[in-house]
N, C-alpha and C positions, 0 to 999 in steps of 0.2 A: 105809490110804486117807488117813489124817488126815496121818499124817508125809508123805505123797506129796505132796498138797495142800497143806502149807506151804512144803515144800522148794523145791515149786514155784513159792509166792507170793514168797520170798526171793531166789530167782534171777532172777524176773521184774522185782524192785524197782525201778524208776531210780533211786532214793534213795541206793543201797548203792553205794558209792564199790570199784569193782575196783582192784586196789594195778598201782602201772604206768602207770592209761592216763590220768592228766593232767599234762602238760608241766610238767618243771621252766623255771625259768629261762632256765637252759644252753640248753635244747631248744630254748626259744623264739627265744634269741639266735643259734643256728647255724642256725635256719629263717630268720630275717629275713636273714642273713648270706647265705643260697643266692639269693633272693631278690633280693637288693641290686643279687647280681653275672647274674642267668641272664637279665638282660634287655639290650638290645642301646646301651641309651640310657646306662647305666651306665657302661661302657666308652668309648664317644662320648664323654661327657663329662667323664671323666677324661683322655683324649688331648685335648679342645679344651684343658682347662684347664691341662695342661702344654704346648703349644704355644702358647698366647696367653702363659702367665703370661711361660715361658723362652725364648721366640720374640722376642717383642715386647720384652723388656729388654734380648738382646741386640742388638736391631735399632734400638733408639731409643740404646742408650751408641754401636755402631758409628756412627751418623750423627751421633752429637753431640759424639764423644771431642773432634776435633780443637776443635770452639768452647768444651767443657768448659775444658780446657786455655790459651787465650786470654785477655786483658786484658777482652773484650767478654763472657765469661761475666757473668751476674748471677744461676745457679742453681748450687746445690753439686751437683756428683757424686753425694751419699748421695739425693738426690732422684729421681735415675733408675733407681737400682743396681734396685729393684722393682719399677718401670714400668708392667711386663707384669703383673705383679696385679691390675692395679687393671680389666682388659679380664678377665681370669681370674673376679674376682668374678661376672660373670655366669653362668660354668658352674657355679658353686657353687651359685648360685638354683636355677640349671633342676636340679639335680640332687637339690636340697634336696625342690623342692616334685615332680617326680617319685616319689621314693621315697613320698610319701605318696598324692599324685591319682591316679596310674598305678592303684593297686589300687581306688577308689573309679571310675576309668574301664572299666576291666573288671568290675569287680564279685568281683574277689578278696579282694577286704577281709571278704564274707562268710564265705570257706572261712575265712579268719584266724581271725576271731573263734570258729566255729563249734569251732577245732582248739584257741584259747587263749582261754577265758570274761574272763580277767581284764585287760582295757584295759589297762591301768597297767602290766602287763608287756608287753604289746605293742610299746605307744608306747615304754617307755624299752628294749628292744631295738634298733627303730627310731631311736632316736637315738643310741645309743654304735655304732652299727654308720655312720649315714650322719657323726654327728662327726670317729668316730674315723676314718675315711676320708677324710674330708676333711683332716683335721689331717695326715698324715703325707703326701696328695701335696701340699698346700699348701707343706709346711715343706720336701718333695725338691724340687720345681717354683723355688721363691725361691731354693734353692741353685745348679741348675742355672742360671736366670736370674742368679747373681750370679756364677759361675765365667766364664760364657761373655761375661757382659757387661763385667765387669771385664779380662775379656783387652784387652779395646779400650781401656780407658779406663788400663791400666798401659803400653800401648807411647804413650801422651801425658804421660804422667809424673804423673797424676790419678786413679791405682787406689787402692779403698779397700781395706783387710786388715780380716778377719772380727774383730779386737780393735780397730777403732776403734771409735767413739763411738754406740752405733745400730746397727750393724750387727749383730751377730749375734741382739740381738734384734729386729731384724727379720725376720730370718729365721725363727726361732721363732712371731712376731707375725703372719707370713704363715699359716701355717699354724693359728693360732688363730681368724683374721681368719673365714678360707674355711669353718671347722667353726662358729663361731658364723653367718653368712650362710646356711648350710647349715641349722643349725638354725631359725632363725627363720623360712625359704621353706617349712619343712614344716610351719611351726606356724601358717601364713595357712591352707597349703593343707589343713592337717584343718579349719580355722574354711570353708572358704568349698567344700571339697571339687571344684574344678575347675582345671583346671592353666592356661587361657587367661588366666581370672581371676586366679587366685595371684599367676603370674607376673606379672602387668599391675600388679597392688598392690604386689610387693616391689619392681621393676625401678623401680617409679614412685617411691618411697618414697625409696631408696636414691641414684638417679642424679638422680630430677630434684628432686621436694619439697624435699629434699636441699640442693641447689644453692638454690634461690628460697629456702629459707628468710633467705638472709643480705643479701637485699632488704626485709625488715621493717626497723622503725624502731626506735632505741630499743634498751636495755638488754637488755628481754625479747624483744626479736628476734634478737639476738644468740648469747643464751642458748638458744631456742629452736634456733638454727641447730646450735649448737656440742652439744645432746642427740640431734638425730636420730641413728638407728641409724647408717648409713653416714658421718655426721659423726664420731661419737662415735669408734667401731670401729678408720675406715681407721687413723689416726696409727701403732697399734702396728705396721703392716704396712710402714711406711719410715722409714730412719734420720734422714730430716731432709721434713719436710712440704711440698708446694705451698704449703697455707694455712697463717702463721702464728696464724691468730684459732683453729683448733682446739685443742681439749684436748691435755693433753702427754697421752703414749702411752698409758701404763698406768693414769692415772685414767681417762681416754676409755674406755678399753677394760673398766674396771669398771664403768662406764656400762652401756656396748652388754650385757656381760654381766646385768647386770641386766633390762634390757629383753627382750631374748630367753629370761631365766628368766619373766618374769613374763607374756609370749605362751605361752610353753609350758605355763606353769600355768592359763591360758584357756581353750588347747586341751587339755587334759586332761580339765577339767570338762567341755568341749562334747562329746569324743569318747569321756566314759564315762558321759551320760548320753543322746546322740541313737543314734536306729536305723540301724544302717547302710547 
């Protein structure tokens, strides 16, 4: 009776950890990974953003080969060659801050939690899954935009070759550009948990704040201008700038990288210690 009544208090335990049933790492990373791809916005959004990216590059060198090539040019060639990125960035956002709202909009982030106790693995599944996706069609998408666009711009005798100056890392640069934007639209949208909103802060942030910043006066406005995240970022994303006043490519972009570690580390804190 006694051995009955233990054996039984033992099996009953919640305490007593069964070997098996809690998620490795892996597990948790190929659950976000089904996850990423089984919703319909996902896919949407990778098709805008290689249609914008390699659409709109080829369609801005086609219309501008012939005046590239003329006396009355005043912009280089390396200027365009990625164009369509810079309209691209947007699918990054929307898709950045999706993979996080989306499950806080349905209220799937509770099964999440419920199947993986440990935030911290969550979240960094969550982002090597939505970076690393981003990185590899940013960096196919800049390619494409640069084959297609340069066709036009070599029958004027003004094509770039992937060993000049800028180019190829920019092509790379694209693709780092879209994974840190990506990152950082998820890491509003765990702080503010709504996608109208996310979006409205990053989009705003990025395209417009952006811009006005370099309407301040003075030193520290300048400076100001040239740290914003989408200041800071774009340069690595094209071999030669619209603006000269920003950062050269790779300190800018250890910039942006920093800033988007140090949102990520905000929303970490807030998304392992609020209720879901």
């Amino acid at each position: 009776m006694t051995v009955t009544a233990a054996s039984s208090t033992v099996a009953l335990d919640p305490r007593r950890n069964v070997p098996g049933t809690r998620p490795g790492f892996s597990s948790t990373l190929h659950s976000e990974w089904i996850k990423f791809w089984s919703v319909r916005s996902t896919t949407w959004s990778a098709v805008m953003l290689f249609v914008l990216g390699a659409g709109l590059t080829a369609l801005i060198c086609a219309t501008n080969a012939e005046w590239l090539a003329s006396s009355e040019a005043d912009e280089s060639p390396g200027s365009f060659i990625t164009f369509g990125m810079t309209f691209a960035q947007i699918t990054a956002v929307v898709l950045g801050t999706l993979t996080v709202t989306a499950e806080y909009g349905t209220g799937m982030i509770r099964a999440t939690l419920a199947a993986t106790p440990r935030r911290g693995s969550v979240l960094l599944a969550k982002a090597l899954v939505l970076s690393g996706t981003l990185f590899v069609l940013g960096t196919v998408t800049a390619f494409a935009g640069y084959f297609a666009g340069n066709w036009f711009l070599d029958r004027e005798g003004v094509g770039l070759a992937l060993t000049d100056d800028g180019v190829l890392r920019s092509m790379v640069g694209s693709g780092l550009y879209m994974a840190g934007l990506g990152l950082f639209a998820a890491a509003v949208g765990i702080l503010v948990r709504h996608t109208a909103a996310a979006l409205s802060a990053v989009l705003a942030l990025v395209f417009v704040v952006g811009n006005m910043a370099f309407l301040l006066p003075g030193a520290w406005g300048e400076w100001t201008a040239k740290l914003m995240p989408g200041n800071a970022g774009s340069p690595i994303a094209a071999p030669v700038s619209f603006n000269p006043e920003l950062m050269a490519p790779w300190p800018g972009f250890a910039v942006f990288a920093a800033e988007v570690l140090a949102l990520l580390a905000v929303a970490w804190v807030v998304f392992a210690r609020r209720d879901a």
